[in-house]
Legacy VTK file of the C-alpha trace (Angstrom):
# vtk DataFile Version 3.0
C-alpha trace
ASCII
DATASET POLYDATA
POINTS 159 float
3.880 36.122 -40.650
1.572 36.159 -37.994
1.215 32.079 -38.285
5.027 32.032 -37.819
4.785 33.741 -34.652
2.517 31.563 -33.300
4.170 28.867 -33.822
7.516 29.885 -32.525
5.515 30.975 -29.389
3.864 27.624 -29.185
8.080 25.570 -29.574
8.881 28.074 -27.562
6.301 27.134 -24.912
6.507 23.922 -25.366
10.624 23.414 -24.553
10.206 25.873 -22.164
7.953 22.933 -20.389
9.353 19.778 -21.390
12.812 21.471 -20.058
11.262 21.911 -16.551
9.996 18.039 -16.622
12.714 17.011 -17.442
14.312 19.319 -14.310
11.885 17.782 -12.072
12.099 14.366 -13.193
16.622 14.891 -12.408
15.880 16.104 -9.077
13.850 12.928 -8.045
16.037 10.867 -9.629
18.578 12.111 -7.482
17.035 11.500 -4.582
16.386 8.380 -5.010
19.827 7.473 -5.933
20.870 9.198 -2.242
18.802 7.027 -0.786
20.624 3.951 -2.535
24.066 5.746 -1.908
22.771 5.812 2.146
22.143 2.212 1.874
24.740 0.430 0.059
27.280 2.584 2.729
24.970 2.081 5.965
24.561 5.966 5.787
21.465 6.187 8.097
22.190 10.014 7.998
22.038 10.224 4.398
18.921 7.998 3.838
17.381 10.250 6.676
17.912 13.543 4.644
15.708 12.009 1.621
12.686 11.276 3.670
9.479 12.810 5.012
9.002 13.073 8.788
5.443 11.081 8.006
7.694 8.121 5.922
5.552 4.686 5.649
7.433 1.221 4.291
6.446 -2.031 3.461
7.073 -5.133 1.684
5.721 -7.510 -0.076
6.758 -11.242 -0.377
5.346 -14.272 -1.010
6.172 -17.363 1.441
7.781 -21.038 0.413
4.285 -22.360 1.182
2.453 -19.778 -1.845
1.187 -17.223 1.051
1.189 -13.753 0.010
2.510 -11.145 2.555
2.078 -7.601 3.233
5.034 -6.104 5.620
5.058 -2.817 7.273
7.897 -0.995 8.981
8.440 1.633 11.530
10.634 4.275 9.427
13.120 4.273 12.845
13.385 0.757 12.474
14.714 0.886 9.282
17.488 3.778 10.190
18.330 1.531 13.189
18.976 -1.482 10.849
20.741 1.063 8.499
22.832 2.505 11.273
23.799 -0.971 12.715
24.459 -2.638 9.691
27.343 -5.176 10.368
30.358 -3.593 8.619
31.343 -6.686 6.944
27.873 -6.996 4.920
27.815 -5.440 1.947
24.699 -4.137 0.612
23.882 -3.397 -3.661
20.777 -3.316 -4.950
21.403 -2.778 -8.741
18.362 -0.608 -10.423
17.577 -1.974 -13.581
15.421 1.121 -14.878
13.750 4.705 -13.062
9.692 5.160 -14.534
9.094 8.362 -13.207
5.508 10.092 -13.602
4.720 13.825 -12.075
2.076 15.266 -11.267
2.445 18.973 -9.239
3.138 18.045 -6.142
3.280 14.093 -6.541
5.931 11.651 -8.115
5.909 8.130 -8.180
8.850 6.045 -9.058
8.960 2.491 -10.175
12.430 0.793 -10.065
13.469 -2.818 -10.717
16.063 -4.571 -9.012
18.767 -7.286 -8.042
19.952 -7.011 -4.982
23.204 -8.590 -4.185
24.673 -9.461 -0.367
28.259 -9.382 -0.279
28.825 -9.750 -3.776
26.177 -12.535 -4.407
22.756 -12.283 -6.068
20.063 -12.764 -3.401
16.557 -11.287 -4.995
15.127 -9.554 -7.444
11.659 -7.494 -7.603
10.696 -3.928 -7.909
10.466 -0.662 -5.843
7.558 1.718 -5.339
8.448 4.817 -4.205
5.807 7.993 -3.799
7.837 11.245 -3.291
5.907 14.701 -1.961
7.267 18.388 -3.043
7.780 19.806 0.361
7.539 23.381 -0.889
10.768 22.396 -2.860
12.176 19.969 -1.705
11.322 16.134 -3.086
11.160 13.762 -0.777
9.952 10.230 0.207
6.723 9.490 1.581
6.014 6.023 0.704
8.100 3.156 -0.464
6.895 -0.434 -1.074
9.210 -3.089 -2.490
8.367 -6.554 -3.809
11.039 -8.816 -3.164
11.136 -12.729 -4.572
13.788 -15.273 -5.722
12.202 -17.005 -8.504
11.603 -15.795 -12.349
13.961 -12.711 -11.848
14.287 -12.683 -15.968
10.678 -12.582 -16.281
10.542 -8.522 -14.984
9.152 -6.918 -17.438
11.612 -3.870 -17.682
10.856 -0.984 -19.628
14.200 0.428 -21.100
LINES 1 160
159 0 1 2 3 4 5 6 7 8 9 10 11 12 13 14 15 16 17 18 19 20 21 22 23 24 25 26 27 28 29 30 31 32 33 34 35 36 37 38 39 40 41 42 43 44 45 46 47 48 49 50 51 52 53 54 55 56 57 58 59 60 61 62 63 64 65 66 67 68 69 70 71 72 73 74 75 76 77 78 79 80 81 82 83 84 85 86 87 88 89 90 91 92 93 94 95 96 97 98 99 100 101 102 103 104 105 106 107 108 109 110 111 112 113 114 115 116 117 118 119 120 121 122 123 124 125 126 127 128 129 130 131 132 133 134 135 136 137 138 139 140 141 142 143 144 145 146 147 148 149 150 151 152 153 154 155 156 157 158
């Protein structure tokens, strides 16, 4: 008897945390689909609301010539560009899969992509966003994407 109550303490327990994980791991997720939401409309607003005031972004590329390159961008830059988007350009960047890993206060998400302009395919890579608990309230604190043209099959996407 007393074996039995142990162990329907420990399931207990135990749902009781996977079920808040799994809680956490929706509420990132959603923020990082507003984000995409704010930038496939030009929402500047709406991309604004899912970041911290202390944002940093960058980008990495590599050149025609083989040169690796490391990018970084004012956050205000990137709401300008968002705000001023030309109406006629449309924006998707298709998210292949969301690897999301927690810990307390800390999340980092890893997201493949394809990004299409206008309706055509344009580049592939992978995002890297860190996202802080602000007493809560997720939000973005560091995103890094890696953008290239070539060998877009060859991501190795975890389904």
């Amino acid at each position: 008897m007393r074996n039995t109550l142990f162990t329907l303490l420990f399931l207990m327990a135990s749902i009781s945390i996977f079920s808040q994980d799994m809680d956490e791991q929706t509420e990132i997720k959603k923020v990082i689909e507003t984000f995409f939401e704010g930038l496939h409309n030009g929402d500047s607003t709406k991309i604004s609301g899912t970041l911290h005031k202390d944002l940093k972004i960058q980008t990495t590329t590599t050149t025609k010539d083989g040169k690796k390159v490391l990018r970084t961008d004012e956050a205000s830059s990137f709401l300008k560009s968002i705000a001023n988007k030309n109406p006629d350009h449309v924006y998707f960047e298709k998210l292949l899969s969301y690897d999301i890993k927690i810990d307390g206060n800390l999340a980092s998400v890893w997201t493949p992509y394809e990004f299409y302009f206008n309706g055509n395919f344009s580049h592939c890579g992978a995002n890297s966003f860190q996202l802080f608990n602000n007493n809560g309230k997720w939000e973005i604190i560091y995103l890094v994407d890696m953008r290239r043209r070539d060998d877009c099959k060859a991501l190795n996407i975890k389904k």
